[in-house]
FISEDO-50263 format. One line per field, with one value per residue (C-alpha): residue in three letters; residue number from 0; x, y, z. Coordinates in steps of 0.5 Angstrom, whole numbers, plus 2048, in hexadecimal, padded with zeros to 3 digits. Example, Ala and Ser with C-alpha at 12.3 -4.5 7.8 and 13.67 -1.06 7.14 Angstrom:
% FISEDO-50263
resn <- ALA,SER $
resi <- 0,1 $
c1 <- 819,81B $
c2 <- 7F7,7FE $
c3 <- 810,80E $
END
This chain:
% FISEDO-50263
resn <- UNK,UNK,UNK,UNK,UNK,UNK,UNK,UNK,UNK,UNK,UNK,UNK,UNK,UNK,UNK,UNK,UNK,UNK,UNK,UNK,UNK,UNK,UNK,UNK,UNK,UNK,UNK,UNK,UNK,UNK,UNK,UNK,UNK,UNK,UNK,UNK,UNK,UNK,UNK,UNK,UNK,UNK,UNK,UNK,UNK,UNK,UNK,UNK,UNK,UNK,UNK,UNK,UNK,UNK,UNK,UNK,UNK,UNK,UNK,UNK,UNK,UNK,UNK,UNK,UNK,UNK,UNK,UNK,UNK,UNK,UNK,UNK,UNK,UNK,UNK,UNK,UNK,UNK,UNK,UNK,UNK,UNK,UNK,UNK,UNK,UNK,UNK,UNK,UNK,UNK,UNK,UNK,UNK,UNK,UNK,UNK,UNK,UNK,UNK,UNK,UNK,UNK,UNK,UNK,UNK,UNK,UNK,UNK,UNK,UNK,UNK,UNK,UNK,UNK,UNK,UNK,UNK,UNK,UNK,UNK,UNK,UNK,UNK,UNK,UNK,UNK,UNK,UNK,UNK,UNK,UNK,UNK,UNK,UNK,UNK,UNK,UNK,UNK,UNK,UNK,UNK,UNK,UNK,UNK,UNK,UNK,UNK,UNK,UNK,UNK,UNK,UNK,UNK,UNK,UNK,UNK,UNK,UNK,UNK,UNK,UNK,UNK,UNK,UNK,UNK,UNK,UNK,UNK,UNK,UNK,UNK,UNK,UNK,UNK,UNK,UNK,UNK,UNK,UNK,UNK,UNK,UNK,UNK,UNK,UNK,UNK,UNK,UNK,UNK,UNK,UNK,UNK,UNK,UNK,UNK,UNK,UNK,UNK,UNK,UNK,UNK,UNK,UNK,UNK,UNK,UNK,UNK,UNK,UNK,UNK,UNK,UNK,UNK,UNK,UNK,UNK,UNK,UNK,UNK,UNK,UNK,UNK,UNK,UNK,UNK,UNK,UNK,UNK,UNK,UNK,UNK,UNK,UNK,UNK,UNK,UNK,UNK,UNK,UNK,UNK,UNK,UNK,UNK,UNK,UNK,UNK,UNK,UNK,UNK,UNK,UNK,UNK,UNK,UNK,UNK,UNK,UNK,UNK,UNK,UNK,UNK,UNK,UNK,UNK,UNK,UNK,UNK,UNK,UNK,UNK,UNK,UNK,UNK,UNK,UNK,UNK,UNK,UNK,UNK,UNK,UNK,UNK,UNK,UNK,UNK,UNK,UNK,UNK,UNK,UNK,UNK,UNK,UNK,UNK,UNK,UNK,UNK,UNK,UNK,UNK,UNK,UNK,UNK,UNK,UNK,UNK,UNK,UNK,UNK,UNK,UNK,UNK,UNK,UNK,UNK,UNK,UNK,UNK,UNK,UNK,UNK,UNK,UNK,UNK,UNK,UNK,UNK,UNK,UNK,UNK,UNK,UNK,UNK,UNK,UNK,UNK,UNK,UNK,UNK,UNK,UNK,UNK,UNK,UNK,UNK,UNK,UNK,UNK,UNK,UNK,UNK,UNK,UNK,UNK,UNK,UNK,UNK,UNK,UNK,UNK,UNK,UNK,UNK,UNK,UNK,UNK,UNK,UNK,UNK,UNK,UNK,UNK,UNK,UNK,UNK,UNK,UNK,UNK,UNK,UNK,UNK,UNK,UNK,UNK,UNK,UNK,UNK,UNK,UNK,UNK,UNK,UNK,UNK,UNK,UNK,UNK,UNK,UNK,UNK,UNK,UNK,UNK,UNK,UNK,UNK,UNK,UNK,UNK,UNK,UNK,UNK,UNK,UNK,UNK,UNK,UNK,UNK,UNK,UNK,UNK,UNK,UNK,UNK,UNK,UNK,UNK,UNK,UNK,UNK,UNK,UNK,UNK,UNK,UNK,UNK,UNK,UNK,UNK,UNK,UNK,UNK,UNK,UNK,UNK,UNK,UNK,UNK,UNK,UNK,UNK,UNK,UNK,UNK,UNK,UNK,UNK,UNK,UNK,UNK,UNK,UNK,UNK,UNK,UNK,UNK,UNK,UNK,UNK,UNK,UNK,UNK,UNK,UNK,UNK,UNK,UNK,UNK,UNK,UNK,UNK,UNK,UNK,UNK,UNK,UNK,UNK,UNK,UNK,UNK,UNK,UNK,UNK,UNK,UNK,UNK,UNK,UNK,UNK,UNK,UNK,UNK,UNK,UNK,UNK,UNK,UNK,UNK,UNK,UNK,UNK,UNK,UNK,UNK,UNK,UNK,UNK,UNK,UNK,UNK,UNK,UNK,UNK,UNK,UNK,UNK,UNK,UNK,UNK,UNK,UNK,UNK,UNK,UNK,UNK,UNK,UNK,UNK,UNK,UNK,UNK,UNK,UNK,UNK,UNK,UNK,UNK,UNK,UNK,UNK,UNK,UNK,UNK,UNK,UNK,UNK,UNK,UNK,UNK,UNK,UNK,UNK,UNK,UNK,UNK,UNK,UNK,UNK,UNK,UNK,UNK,UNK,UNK,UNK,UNK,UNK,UNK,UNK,UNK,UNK,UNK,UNK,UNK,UNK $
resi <- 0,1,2,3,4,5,6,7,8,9,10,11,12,13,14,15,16,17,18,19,20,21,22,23,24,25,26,27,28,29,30,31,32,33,34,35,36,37,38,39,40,41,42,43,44,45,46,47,48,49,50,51,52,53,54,55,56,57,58,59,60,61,62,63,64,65,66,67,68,69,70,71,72,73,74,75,76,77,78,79,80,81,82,83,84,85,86,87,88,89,90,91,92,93,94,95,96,97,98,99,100,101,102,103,104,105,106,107,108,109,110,111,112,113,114,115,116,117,118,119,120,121,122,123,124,125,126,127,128,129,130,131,132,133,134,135,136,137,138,139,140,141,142,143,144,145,146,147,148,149,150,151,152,153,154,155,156,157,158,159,160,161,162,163,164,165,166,167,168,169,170,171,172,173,174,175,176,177,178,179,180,181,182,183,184,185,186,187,188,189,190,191,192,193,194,195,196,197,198,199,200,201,202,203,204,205,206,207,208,209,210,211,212,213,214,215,216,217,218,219,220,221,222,223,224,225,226,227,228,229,230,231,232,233,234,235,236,237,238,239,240,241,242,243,244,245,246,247,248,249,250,251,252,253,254,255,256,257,258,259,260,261,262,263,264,265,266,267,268,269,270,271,272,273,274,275,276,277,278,279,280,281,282,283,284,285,286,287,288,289,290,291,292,293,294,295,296,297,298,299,300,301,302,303,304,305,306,307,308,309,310,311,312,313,314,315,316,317,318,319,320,321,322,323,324,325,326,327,328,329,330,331,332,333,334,335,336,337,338,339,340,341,342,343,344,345,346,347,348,349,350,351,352,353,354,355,356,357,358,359,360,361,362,363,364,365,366,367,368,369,370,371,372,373,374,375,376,377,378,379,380,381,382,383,384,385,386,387,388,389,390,391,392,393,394,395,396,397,398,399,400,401,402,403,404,405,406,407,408,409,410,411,412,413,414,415,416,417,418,419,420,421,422,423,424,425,426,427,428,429,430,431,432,433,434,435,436,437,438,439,440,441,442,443,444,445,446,447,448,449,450,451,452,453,454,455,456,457,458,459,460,461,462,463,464,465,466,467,468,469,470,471,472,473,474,475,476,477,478,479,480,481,482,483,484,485,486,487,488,489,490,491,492,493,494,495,496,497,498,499,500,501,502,503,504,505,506,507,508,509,510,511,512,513,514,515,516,517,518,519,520,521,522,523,524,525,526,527,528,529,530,531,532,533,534,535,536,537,538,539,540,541,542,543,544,545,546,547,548,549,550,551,552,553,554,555,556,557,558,559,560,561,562,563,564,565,566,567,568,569,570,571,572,573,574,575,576,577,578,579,580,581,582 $
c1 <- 800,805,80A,802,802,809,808,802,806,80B,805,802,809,80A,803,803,80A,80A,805,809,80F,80A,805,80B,80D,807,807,80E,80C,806,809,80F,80B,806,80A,80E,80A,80C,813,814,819,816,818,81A,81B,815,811,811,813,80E,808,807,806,801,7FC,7FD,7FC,7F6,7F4,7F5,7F1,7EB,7ED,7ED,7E6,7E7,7E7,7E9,7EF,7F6,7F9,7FF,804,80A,805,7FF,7FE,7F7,7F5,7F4,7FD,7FC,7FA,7F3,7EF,7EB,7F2,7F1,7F8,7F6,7F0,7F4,7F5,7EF,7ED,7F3,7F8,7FE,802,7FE,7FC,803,804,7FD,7FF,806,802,7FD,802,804,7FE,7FD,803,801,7FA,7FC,802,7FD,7F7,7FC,7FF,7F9,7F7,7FC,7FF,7F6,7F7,7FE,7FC,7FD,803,807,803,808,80D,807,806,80D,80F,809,80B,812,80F,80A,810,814,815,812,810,80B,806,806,807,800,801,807,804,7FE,801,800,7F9,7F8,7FB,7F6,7F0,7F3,7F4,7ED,7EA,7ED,7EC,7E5,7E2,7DC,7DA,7DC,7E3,7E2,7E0,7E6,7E9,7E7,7E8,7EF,7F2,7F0,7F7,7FB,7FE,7FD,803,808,804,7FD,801,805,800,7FB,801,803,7FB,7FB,801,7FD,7F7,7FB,800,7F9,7F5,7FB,7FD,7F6,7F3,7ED,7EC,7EE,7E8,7E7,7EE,7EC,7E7,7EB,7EF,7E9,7E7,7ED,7EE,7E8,7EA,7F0,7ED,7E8,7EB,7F1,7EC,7F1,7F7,7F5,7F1,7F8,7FC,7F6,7F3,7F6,7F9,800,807,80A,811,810,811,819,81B,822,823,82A,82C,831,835,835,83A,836,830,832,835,82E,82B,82F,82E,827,827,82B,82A,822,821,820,818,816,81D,81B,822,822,82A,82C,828,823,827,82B,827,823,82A,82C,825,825,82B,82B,823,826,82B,827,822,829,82B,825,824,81E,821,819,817,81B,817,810,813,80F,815,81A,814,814,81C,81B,816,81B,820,81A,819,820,822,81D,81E,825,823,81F,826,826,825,822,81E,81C,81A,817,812,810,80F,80A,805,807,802,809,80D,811,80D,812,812,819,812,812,818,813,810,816,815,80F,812,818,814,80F,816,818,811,812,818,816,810,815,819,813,811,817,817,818,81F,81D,817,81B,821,81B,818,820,820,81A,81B,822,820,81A,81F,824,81E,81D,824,826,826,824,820,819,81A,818,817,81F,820,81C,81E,825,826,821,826,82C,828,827,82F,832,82D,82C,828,82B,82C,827,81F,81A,812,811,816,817,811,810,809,809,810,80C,805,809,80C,805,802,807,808,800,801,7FB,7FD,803,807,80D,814,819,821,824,81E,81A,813,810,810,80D,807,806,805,7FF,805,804,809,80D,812,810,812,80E,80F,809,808,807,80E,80C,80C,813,816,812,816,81D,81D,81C,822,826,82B,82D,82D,832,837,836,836,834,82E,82C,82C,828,823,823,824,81E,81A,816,81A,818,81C,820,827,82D,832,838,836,832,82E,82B,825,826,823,828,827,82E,82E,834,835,83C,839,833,832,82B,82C,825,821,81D,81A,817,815,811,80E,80B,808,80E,80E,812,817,818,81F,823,829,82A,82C,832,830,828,828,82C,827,821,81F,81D,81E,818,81B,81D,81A,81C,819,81C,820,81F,821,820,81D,81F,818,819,815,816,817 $
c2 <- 800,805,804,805,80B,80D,80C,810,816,814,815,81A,81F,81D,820,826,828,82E,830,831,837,83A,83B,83C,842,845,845,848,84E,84F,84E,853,858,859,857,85D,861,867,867,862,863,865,866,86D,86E,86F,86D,871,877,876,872,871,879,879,874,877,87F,87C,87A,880,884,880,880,877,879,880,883,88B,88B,88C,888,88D,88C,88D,895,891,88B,888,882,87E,87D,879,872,870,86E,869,864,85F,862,868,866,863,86B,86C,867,867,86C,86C,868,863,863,863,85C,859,85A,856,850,851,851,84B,847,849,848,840,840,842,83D,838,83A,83A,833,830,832,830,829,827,820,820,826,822,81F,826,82A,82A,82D,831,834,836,839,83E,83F,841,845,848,84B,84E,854,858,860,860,864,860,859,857,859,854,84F,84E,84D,846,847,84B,845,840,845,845,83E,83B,841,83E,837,837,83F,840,847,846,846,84C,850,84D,84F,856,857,854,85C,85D,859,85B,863,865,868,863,85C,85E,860,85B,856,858,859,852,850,852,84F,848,849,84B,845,840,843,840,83A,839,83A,83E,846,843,848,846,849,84F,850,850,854,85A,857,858,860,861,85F,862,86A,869,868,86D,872,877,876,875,87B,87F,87C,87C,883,887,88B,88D,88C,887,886,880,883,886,881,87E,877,873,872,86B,86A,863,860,863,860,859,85A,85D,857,852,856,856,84F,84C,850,855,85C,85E,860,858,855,84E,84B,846,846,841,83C,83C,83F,83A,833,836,838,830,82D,831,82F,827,827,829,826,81F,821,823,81B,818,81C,820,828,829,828,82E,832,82F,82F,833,834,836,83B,83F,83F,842,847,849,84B,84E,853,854,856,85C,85E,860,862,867,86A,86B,872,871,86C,870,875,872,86E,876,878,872,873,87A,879,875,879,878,871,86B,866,862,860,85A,857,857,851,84D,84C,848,845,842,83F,83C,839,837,832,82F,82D,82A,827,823,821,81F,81A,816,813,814,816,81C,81E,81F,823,826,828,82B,82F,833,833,836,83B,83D,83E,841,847,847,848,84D,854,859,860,85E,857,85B,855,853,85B,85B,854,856,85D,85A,855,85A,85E,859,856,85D,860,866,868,869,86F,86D,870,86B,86D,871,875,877,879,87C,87E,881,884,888,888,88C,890,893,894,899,89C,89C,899,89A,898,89C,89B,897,893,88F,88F,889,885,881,886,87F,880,887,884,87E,883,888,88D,890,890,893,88E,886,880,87E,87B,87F,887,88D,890,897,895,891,897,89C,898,897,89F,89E,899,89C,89F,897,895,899,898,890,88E,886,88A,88F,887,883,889,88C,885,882,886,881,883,88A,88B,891,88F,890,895,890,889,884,882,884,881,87B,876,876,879,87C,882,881,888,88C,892,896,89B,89B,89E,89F,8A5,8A7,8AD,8A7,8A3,8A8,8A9,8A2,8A3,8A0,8A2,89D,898,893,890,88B,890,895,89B,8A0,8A5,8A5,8AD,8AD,8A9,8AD,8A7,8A9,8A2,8A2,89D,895,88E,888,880,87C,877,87A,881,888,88D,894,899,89F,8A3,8A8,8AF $
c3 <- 800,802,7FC,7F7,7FB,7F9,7F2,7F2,7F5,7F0,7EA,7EC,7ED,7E6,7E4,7E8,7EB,7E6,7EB,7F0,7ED,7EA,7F0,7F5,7F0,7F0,7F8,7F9,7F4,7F6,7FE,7FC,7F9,7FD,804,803,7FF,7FC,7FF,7F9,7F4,7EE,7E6,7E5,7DE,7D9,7E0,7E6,7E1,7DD,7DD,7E4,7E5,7DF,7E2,7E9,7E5,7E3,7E9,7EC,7E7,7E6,7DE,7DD,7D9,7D7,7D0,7CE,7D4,7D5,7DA,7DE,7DC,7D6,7D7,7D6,7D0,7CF,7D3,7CC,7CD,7D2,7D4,7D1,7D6,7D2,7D3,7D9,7DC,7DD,7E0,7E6,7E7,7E7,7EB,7F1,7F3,7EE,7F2,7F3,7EB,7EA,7ED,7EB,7E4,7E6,7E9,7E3,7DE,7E0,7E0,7D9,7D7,7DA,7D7,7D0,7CF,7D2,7CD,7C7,7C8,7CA,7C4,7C0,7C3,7C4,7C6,7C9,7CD,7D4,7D3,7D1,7D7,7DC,7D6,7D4,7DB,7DC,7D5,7D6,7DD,7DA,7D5,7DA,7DF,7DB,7DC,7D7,7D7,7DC,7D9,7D4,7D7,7D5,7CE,7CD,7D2,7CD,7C7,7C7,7C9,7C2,7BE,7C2,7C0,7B9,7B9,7BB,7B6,7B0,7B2,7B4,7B4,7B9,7BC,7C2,7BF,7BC,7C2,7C6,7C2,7C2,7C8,7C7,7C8,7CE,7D0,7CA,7C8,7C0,7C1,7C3,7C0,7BD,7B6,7B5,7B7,7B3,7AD,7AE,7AE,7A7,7A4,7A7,7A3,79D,79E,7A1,79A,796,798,799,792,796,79A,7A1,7A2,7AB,7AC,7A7,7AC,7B2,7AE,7AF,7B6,7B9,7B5,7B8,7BE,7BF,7BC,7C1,7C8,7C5,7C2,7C6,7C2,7BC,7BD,7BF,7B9,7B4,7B5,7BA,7B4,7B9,7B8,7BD,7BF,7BC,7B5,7B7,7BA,7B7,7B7,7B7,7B0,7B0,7AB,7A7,7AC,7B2,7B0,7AF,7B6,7B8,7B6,7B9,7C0,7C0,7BF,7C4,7C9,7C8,7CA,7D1,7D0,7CE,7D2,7D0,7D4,7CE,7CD,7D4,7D3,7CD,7C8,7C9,7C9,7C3,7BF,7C1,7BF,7B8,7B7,7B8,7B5,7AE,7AE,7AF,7A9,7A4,7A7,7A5,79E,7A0,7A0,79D,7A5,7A7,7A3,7A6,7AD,7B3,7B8,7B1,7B0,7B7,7B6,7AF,7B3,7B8,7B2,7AF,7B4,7B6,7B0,7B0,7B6,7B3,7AD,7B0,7B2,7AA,7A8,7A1,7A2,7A8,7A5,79E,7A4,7A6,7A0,79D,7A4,7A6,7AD,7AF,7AF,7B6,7B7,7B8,7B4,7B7,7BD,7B9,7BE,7C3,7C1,7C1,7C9,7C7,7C1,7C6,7CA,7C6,7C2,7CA,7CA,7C3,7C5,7CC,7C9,7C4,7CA,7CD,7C7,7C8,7CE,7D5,7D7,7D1,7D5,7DB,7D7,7D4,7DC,7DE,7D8,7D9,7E1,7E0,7DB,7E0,7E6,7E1,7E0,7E7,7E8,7E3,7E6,7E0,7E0,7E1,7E5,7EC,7F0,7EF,7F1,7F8,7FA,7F9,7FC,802,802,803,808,80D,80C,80C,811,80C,805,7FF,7FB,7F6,7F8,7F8,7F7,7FD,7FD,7F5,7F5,7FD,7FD,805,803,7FD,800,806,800,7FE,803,806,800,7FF,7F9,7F3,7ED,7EA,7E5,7E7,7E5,7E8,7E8,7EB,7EC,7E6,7E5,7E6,7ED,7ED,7E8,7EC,7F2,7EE,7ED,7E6,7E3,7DD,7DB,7DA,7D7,7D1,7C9,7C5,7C8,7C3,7C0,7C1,7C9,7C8,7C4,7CA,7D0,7CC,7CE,7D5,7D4,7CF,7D3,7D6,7CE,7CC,7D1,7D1,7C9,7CB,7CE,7C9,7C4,7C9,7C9,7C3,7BF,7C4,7C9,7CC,7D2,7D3,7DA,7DE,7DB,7DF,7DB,7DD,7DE,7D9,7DE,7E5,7E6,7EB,7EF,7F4,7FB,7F9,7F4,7EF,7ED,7EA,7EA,7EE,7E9,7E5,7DE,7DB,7D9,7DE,7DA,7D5,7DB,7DD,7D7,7D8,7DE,7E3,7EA,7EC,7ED,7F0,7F2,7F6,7F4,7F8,7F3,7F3,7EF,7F0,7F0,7EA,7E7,7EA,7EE,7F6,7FB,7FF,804,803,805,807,807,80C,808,802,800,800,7FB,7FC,7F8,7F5,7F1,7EC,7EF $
END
């Protein structure tokens, strides 16, 4: 009896021990971030500088559902820039507070990311489906964790769930598959996905209408579906980019222009190690295992004379994929080509056609599980090698510490505090954006609006905090506003020639800038500053409506620069913020 009882213990393990990592994962992420709350640490770039003041903006002023207003900052742009509010991730904001938002969407990223590789591979292996669950479960659970751009973690996470509603549409049709997969937008971003799906949809219904010698009209119509679908839950910035009739940033940025050599240099990059915002952490693990298996599949079709397989093979089509997608992520860096793409659809001017490279992270992944399906059909000791693989690949994620992998970031610098009895330099959550030390700010300075700006310090912070602000961080903003505050900033700009490029050759990032250093901004709770002169226009600043500014330098020549100290602030554990107003 005992040794029956052992046995099934045994099966059972075997059925369902993926369980347990992924289960256990999920507690020690939900346990970390809400055990230490908004003492986390939390990616920075593009996140707390970024998108996390927006929905917290809209939060303070009421305009998630608003139309005709301006949000404040950047002098005043129009709600429609921001975040749509008919998007399942802003929704999050609507609903909780911004940290809160914040780590529901990092746990609900995962569970999508799980739910969809399940729904595509139970799809496609039918039959065989619980035989591959245990890899099944694991590879969309390393899927799932990466470390994505946080705002657009559910957009990456689904894309295995738009080619199952595209698959079951083709295959059977139905209503209700459509109306899935209208609502797909809800989880994705035009910007960043929705184009090229609906690119690559097309191709498909070209490819399929050829080979099938008839209109594959159900992925036509899907087509429509999923345009529709996309206008609608991103009605703002089809609108701004469409009608708005104003001259964006967009249209004088400067890109890169490679030469043939940097290019292939560029391809090979992007393939083997992705880019930061879709960081897929493929090169230690997964890279290697699909290179090997690439390598020895074909070479078993050249020995057995059948080279004709290679074409028709599936797990050769999502490698030849990667290459695809990698190579126009470099060719986007060509000049002419660049410029050819601008003149032939003018609204795209500035638009980003090197995005294709997000897909790879998906594309990865999915060449990951073809090759352990394989291991699993050849025997026992294969499905096993095949488990080690995907567990070591998960931990290698885990482990892998990179701008957005924030449970990595708060469990490391929690773990140096408690071993070395102090914090580290780094700010966490509460102290970047130290909302008592700000709320204590404007009410002693009775606080009602005015136009503000910050220097040594992101004007995320002030944002976040209900300070209007008018410098900010955002990618598509009027050209006449960026040329307005390059006159504030001019006289930092001329001092500091890689400045006056970053700004003029960009712009998304309208700051004070330092007239010395290249950068000021920091998330430390030490200020890294050669010099504590300002060197802007204060006569411009004005002219926009500034009446303050907001720094963690303490300035040594305010009075030359027209500004009038009130009086300095400090945050426990955090820093200090010296308020001037112009005089």
């Amino acid at each position: 009896m005992k040794r029956l009882t052992e046995q099934k213990w045994f099966i059972w393990l075997t059925k369902y021990w993926f369980y347990f990592p992924i289960t256990g994962f999920l507690l020690l992420t939900a346990g970390v971030f809400f055990g230490y709350g908004e003492r986390s640490y939390i990616g920075l770039h593009d996140n707390m500088d970024l998108f996390l003041p927006q929905f917290q903006m809209l939060k303070n002023t009421g305009t998630f559902f608003k139309h005709g207003v301006d949000v404040p900052f950047l002098g005043g742009i129009s709600r429609d820039d921001l975040p749509s509010e008919l998007s399942l991730y802003s929704v999050l904001y609507m609903i909780f507070p911004v940290y809160i938002a914040y780590v529901l969407g990092i746990i609900g990223k995962i569970l999508l990311g799980i739910v969809s590789f399940r729904l595509l591979a139970k799809e496609l292996f039918a039959d065989k489906y619980m035989l591959y669950r245990p890899i099944i479960c694991m590879t969309g659970f390393a899927y799932g964790i990466l470390w994505f751009f946080p705002a657009f973690g559910f957009a990456f996470a689904s894309i295995p769930l738009c080619v199952y509603l595209l698959i079951k549409i083709y295959r059977k049709g139905g209503l209700g598959w459509y109306v899935a997969l209208l609502a797909y937008p809800l989880v994705s971003y035009f910007s960043y996905h929705g184009l090229f799906i609906l690119g690559y949809l097309l191709i498909a219904v070209l490819w399929l209408s050829i080979r099938d010698r008839k209109p594959a009209w159900r992925l036509a119509a899907a087509f429509a579906v999923l345009s529709l679908g996309y206008v609608v839950c991103e009605y703002r910035l089809f609108g701004q980019m469409l009608f708005s009739g104003e001259e964006t940033i967009r249209s004088t940025m400067v890109n890169a222009d490679l030469s043939a050599t940097e290019i292939l240099q560029e391809i090979w990059t992007v393939w083997r190690e992705g880019v930061f915002h879709a960081d897929s952490v493929h090169g230690k693990v997964v890279l290697p295992v699909c290179v090997l298996y690439f390598v020895l599949h074909n070479a078993v079709f050249l020995w057995r004379k059948t080279p004709g397989k290679i074409f028709h093979d599936l797990f050769n089509f999502i490698m030849l994929f990667i290459l695809f997608n990698s190579v126009i992520c470099a060719l986007y860096d060509c000049k002419p080509l660049r410029s050819f793409v601008e003149m032939l659809i003018p609204p795209l001017t500035g638009w980003q056609f090197n995005r294709t490279i997000f897909f790879n992270p998906f594309l990865w992944y999915a060449a990951l599980l073809i090759v352990l399906v394989r291991l699993y059909d050849a025997g026992i000791w294969q499905m096993w090698v095949a488990n080690a693989v995907i567990c070591i690949a998960v931990l290698v994620i885990i482990l892998t510490p990179n701008r957005y992998n924030d449970l990595y970031a708060t469990c490391r610098n929690r773990a140096y505090e408690y071993y070395h009895g102090s914090e580290v330099d780094e700010l966490d959550y509460e102290q970047f954006y130290a909302q008592a030390l700000f709320d204590e700010i404007k009410k002693d300075i009775g606080y009602q609006g005015e136009w503000s700006a910050a220097y040594g310090l992101y004007p995320a912070v002030l944002e976040y905090n209900g300070i209007a602000t008018l410098d900010g961080y955002l990618g598509y903003y009027t050209q006449q506003y960026k040329e307005a505050f390059r006159r504030v900033i001019a006289p930092a700009l001329d001092r500091v020639e890689a400045t006056r490029i970053y700004y003029d050759d960009w712009g998304a990032r309208a700051y004070l800038y330092s007239g010395t250093d290249l950068s000021i901004v920091s998330a430390t709770k030490t200020v890294y500053a050669t010099d504590c002169d300002i060197y802007m226009d204060t006569e411009a600043f004005r002219e926009l409506g500034g009446e303050y500014i907001f720094s963690r330098i303490k300035l040594s020549n305010a009075d030359e620069a027209g500004l009038r100290l009130l009086r300095s602030y400090t945050a426990q554990d955090s820093y200090t913020v010296y308020v001037y107003t112009v005089k």
